[in-house]
C-alpha positions in Angstrom: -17.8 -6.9 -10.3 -17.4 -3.8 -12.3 -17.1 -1.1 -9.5 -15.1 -3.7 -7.2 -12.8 -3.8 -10.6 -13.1 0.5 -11.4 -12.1 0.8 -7.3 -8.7 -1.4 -7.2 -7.9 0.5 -10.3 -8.6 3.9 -8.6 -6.4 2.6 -5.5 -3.5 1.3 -7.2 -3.5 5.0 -8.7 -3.7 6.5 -5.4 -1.1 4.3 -4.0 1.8 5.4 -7.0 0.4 8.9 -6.7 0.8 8.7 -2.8 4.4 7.4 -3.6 5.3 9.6 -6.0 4.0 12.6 -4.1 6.1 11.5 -1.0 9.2 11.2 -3.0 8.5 14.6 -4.8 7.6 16.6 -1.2 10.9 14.8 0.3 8.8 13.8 3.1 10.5 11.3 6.0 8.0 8.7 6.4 7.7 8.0 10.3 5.0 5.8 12.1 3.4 8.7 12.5 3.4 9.2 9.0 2.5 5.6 8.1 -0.5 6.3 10.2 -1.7 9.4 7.9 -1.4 7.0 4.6 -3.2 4.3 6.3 -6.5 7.1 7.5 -5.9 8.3 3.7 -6.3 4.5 2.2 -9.3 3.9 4.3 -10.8 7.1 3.2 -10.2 6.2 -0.5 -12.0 3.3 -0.3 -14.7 4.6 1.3 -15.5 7.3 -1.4 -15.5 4.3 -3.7 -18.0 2.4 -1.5 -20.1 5.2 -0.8 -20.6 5.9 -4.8 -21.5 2.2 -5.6 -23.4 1.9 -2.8 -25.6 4.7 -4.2 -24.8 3.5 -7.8 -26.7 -0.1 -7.0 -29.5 2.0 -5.1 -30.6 4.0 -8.2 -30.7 0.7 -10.0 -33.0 -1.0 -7.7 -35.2 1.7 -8.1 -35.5 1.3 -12.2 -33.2 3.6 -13.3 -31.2 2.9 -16.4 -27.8 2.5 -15.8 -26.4 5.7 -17.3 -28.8 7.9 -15.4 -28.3 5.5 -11.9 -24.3 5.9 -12.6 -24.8 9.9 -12.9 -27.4 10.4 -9.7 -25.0 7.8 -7.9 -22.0 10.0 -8.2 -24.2 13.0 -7.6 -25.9 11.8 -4.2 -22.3 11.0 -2.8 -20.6 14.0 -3.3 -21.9 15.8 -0.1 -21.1 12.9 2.2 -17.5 12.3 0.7 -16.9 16.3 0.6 -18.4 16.5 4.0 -15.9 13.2 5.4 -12.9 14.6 3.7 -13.1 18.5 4.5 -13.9 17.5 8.0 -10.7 15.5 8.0 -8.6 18.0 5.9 -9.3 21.2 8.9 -8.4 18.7 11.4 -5.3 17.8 9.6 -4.4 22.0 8.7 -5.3 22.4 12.7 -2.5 19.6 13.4 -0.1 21.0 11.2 -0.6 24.4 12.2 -0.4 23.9 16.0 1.2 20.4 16.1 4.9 19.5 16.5 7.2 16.4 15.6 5.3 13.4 15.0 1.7 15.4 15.2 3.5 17.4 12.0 4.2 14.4 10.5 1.0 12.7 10.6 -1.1 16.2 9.6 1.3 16.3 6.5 0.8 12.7 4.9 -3.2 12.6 6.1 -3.5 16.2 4.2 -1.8 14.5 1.2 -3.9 11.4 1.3 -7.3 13.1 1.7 -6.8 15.2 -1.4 -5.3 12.4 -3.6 -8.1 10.2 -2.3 -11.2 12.8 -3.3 -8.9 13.5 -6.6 -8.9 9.1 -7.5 -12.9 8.9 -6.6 -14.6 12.0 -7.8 -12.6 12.0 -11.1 -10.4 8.9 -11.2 -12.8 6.4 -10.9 -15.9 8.2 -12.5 -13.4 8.3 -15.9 -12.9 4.3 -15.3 -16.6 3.9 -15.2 -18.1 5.7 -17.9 -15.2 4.7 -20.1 -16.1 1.2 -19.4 -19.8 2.3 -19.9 -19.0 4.0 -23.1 -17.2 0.8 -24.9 -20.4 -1.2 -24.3 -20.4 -2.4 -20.7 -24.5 -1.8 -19.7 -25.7 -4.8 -18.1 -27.2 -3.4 -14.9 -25.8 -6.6 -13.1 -22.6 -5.4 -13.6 -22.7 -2.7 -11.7 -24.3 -4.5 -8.5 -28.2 -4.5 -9.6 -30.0 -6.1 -6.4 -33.7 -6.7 -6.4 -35.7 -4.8 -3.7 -33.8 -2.7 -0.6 -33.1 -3.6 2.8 -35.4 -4.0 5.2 -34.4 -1.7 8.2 -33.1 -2.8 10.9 -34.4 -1.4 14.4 -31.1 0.1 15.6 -32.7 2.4 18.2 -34.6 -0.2 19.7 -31.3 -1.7 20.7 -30.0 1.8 21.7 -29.9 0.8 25.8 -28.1 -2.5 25.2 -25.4 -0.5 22.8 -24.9 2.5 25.5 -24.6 -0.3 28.2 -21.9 -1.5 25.9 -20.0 0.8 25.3 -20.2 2.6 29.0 -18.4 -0.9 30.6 -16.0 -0.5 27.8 -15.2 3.3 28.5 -14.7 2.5 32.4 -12.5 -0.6 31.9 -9.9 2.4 31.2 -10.1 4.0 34.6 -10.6 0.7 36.6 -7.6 -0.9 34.9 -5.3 2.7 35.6 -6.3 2.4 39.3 -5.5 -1.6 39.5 -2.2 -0.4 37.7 -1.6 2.5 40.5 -2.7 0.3 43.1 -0.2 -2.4 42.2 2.5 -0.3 42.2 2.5 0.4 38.0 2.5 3.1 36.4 -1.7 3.8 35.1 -0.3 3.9 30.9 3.3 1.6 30.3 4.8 5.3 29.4 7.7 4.2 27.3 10.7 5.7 26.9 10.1 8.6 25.0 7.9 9.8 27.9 9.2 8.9 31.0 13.0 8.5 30.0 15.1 5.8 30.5 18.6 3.9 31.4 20.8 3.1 28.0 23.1 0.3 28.3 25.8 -0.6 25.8 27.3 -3.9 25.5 30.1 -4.4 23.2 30.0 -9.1 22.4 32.2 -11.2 21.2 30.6 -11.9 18.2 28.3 -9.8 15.6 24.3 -10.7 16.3 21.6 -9.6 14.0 18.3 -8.1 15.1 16.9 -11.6 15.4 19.0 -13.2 17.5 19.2 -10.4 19.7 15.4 -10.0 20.2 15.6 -14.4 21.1 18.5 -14.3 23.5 19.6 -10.8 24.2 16.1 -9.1 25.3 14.9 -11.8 27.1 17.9 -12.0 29.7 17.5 -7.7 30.5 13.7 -8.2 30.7 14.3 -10.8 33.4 16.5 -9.0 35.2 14.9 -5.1 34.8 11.5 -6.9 34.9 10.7 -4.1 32.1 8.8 -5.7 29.0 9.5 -2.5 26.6 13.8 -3.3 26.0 14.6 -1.3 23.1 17.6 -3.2 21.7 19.4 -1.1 19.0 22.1 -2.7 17.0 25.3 -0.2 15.8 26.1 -0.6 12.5 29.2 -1.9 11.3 30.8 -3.1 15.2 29.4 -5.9 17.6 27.5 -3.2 19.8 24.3 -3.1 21.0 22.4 -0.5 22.5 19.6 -1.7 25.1 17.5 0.9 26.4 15.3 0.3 29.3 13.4 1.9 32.0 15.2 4.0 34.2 17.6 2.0 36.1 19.3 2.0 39.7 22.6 1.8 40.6 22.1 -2.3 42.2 19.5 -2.7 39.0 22.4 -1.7 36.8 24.9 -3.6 37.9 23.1 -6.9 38.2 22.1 -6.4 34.4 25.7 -6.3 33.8 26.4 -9.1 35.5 24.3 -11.2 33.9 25.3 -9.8 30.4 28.9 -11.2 31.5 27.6 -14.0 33.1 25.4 -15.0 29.7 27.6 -13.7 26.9 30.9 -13.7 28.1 31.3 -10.2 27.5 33.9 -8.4 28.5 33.2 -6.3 31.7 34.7 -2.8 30.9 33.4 -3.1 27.5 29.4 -2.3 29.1 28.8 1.7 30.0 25.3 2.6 30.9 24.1 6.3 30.9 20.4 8.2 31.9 19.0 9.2 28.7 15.8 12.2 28.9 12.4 11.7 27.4 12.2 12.6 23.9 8.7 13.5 23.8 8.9 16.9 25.7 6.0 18.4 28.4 6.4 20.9 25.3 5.3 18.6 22.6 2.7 16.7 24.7 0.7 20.0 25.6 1.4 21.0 21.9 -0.4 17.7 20.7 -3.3 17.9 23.3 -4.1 21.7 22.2 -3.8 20.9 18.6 -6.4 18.0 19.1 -8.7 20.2 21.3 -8.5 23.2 18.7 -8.8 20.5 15.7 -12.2 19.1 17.0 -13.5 22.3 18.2 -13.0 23.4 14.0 -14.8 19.8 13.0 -18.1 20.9 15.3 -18.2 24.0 13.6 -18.2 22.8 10.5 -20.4 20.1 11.3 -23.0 22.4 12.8 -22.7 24.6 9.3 -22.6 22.1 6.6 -25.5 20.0 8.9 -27.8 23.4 10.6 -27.9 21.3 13.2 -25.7 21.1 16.3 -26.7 17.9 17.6 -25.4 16.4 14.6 -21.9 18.3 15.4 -22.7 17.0 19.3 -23.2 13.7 18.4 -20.2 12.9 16.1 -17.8 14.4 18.9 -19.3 12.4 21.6 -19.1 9.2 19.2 -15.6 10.2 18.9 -14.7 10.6 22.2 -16.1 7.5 23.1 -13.2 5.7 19.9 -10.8 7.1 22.3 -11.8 6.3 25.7 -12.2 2.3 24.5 -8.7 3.0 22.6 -6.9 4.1 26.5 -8.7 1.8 27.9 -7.0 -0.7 25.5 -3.5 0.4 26.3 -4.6 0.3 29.7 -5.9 -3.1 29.9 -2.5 -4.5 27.6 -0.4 -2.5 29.0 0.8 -1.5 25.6 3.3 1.1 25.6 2.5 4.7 25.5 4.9 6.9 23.1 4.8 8.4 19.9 2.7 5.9 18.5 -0.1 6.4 20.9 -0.1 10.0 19.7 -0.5 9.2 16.2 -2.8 6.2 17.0 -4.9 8.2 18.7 -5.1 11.3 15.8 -5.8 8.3 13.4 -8.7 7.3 15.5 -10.0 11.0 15.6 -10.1 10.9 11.7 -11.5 7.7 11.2 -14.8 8.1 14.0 -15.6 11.6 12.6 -15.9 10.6 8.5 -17.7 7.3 9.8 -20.2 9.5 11.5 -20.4 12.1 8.6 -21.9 9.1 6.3 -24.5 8.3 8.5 -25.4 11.9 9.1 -25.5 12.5 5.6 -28.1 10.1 4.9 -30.0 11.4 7.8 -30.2 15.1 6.5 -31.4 13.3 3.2 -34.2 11.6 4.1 -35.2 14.0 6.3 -35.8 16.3 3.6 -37.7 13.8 1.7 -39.6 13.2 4.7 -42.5 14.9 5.5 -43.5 13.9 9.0 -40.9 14.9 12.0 -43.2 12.7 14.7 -40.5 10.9 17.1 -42.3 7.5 15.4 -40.7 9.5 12.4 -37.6 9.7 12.9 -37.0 7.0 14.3 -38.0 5.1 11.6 -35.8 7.5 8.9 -32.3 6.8 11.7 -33.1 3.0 11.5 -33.7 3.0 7.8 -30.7 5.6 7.3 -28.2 3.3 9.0 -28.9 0.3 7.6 -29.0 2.4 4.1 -25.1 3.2 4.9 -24.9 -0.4 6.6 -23.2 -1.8 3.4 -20.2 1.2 3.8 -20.1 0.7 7.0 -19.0 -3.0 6.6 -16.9 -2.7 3.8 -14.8 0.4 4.9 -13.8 -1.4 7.8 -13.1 -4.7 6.8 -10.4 -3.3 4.0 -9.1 -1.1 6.5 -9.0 -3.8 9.3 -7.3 -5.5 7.0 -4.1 -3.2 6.2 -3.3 -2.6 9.6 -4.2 -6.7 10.3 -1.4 -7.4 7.8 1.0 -4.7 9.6 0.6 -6.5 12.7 1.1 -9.8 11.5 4.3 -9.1 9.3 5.7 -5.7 11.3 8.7 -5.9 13.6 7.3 -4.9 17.3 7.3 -1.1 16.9 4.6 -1.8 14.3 2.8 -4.5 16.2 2.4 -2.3 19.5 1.4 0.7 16.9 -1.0 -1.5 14.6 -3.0 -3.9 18.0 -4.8 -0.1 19.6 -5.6 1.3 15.8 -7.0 -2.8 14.9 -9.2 -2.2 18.2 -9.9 1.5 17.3 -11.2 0.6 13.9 -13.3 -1.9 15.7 -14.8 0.4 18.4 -15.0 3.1 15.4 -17.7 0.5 13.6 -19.7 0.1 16.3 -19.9 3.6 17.4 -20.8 4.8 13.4 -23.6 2.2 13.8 -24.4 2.1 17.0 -24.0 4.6 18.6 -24.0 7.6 16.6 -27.3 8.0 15.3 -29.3 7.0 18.5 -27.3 9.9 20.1 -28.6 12.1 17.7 -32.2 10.6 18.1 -31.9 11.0 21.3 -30.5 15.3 21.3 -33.5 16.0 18.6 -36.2 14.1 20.3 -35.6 15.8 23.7 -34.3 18.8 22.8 -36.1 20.2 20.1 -35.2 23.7 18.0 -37.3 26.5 19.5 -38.1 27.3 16.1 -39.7 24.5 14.9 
């Protein structure tokens, strides 16, 4: 009850610091944006999770509460420092290299990660002792359970999961090539990609939003047979601006007959005009280098903090594997493909590397409380340090499935197509932490071994 209590504390502090910081910076607060506070939310809880998790695992094994509530906060300090560091060079790398919305997102995930390690590591360790010093010491209170987990024989599952996960990856290319093959486009490139046709209608009466995406939007998507109609209402006059795929000449003029035909519009009152891509060749090669560069600086500091590439190895390939199920989402929904799926995708990044850092981290630990480093060893310390962090695992990604659960639900389409691939990211992000992380580690140290050693 009590760190469930301390944590919503610590995150409604983070939340009016995030605010206020936002306000103070005079930073414009895109999707892409939105995106960066979401990673940093997730992040924050997860510190907090992480620390209790350890907290309630020095008081199963006897220790008083003052001594489990110092050692609990001690123990999680490399894995949230690890998590967030990692995600801070990614962010700098972004900033550094990106452009537009890539800027944007580096710039609120930079400000979340350091707001979110300033609310766990000193935030929420001031809430708890303060409640500890005013008499609050009943072990229950702080999550006392009776003996630890059993653990559960992840690698033993380790064929099903990479089965998994490898039909998942190639339902990407095999829905691209049904796309191409049936005369689509392999990604819905929206707009901002591929360009477009704007058409302006001028009615005879003033429509809101609503009305327009119920009767307006459904009459151009008949006719264009494009499901991605931008309608855009001008302030202040009966105007609408509908922008579509790019249009023909017969494709435009049957729109704008049956704009006439359905609204009574008047006919001279509808122009149309080609509009260019506003994501540039530029600022897609700029986002695809700055992503590259970004991960090649989170295996190097992997490989440093962990002495171990295949740790480094590992978390990259579990990554990869986020995004692969990601496009093959977009793919398979056909959801458009803009400037959302950039900052979906950098979200995604961020997320699947600090999952696999957590894991990791309890690796390295009880390997150096391990003696033996038999295969039969290790195995058993991967199974028992997953289901250790099984608990984080879980709860980080419930909370955060929730925030971007209640975006899609109550967000205006924009949000919805932006808030569906990071819901299934999040998802695939889980499973890989779990499931597919630490078996590919298992896997890299059992058959290839240091020379060293």
């Amino acid at each position: 009850l009590l760190p469930g209590f301390a944590s919503s504390i610590a995150l409604v502090i983070y939340t009016g610091l995030i605010l206020l910081l936002l306000n103070a910076f005079d930073i414009t607060l895109t999707l892409p944006g939105i995106a960066g506070i979401i990673l940093g939310i997730g992040m924050a809880v997860d510190a907090n999770v992480i620390i209790f998790a350890r907290v309630k695992e020095e008081l199963s094994a006897g220790a008083s509460v003052h001594s489990a509530l110092r050692s609990g906060f001690h123990k999680a300090m490399s894995a949230i420092l690890d998590g967030n560091i990692t995600t801070l060079i990614a962010a700098a790398v972004l900033w550094l290299r990106g452009s537009g919305p890539v800027k944007g997102f580096a710039q609120t995930l930079a400000l979340g990660i350091v707001v979110s390690m300033f609310t766990a590591l000193v935030v929420t360790r001031l809430l708890v002792y303060s409640f500890y010093a005013i008499g609050i010491r009943n072990p229950k209170v702080y999550g006392r359970v009776k003996e630890p987990r059993k653990p559960i024989d992840f690698l033993g599952k380790k064929k099903v999961f990479f089965a998994i996960s490898i039909i998942l990856i190639l339902c990407g290319p095999a829905a691209m090539f049904a796309n191409s093959h049936a005369g689509n486009k392999a990604l819905n490139y929206s707009l901002e990609f591929s360009g477009g046709t704007s058409t302006t209608v001028t009615f005879n009466e003033d429509m809101d939003i609503k009305t327009i995406d119920s009767e307006v939007t459904p009459v151009v998507e008949e006719v264009t047979g494009d499901k991605n109609v931008q309608p855009t209402k001008v302030v202040g006059t009966n105007q609408v601006v509908i922008k579509t795929r790019s249009l023909n000449q017969s494709e435009r003029e049957a729109l704008q007959s049956a704009l006439v035909e359905k609204f009574g519009v008047d006919d001279s009152t509808i122009s149309t005009e080609s509009i260019s891509s506003t994501v540039s060749s530029e600022m897609r090669r700029d986002a695809i280098v700055a992503v590259i560069v970004a991960t090649i600086c989170m295996l190097l500091y992997i490989w440093f903090r962990f002495k171990d590439i295949r740790f480094a190895s590992s978390a990259v390939l579990a990554l990869l594997h986020d995004v692969l199920v990601v496009l093959a989402f977009y793919a398979i929904a056909r959801v458009s493909v803009g400037n959302t799926f950039i900052a979906c995708m950098l979200t995604i990044i961020g997320y699947s590397i600090n999952a696999s850092i957590v894991i990791f981290d309890r690796i390295r630990e009880n390997l150096g409380n391990s003696k033996k480093h038999s295969d039969e060893a290790l195995k058993e310390i991967v199974n028992r340090s997953i289901t250790q962090t099984l608990t984080r695992s879980i709860y980080t990604s419930l909370t955060t499935f929730i925030t971007i659960a209640a975006l899609f639900i109550l967000g205006v389409p924009s949000i919805r197509e932006f808030a569906a691939p990071l819901i299934v990211g999040i998802v695939a992000g889980a499973f890989s932490s779990v499931c597919i992380s630490g078996p590919l580690w298992y896997i890299l140290k059992t058959k290839f071994k240091s020379k060293n050693k």
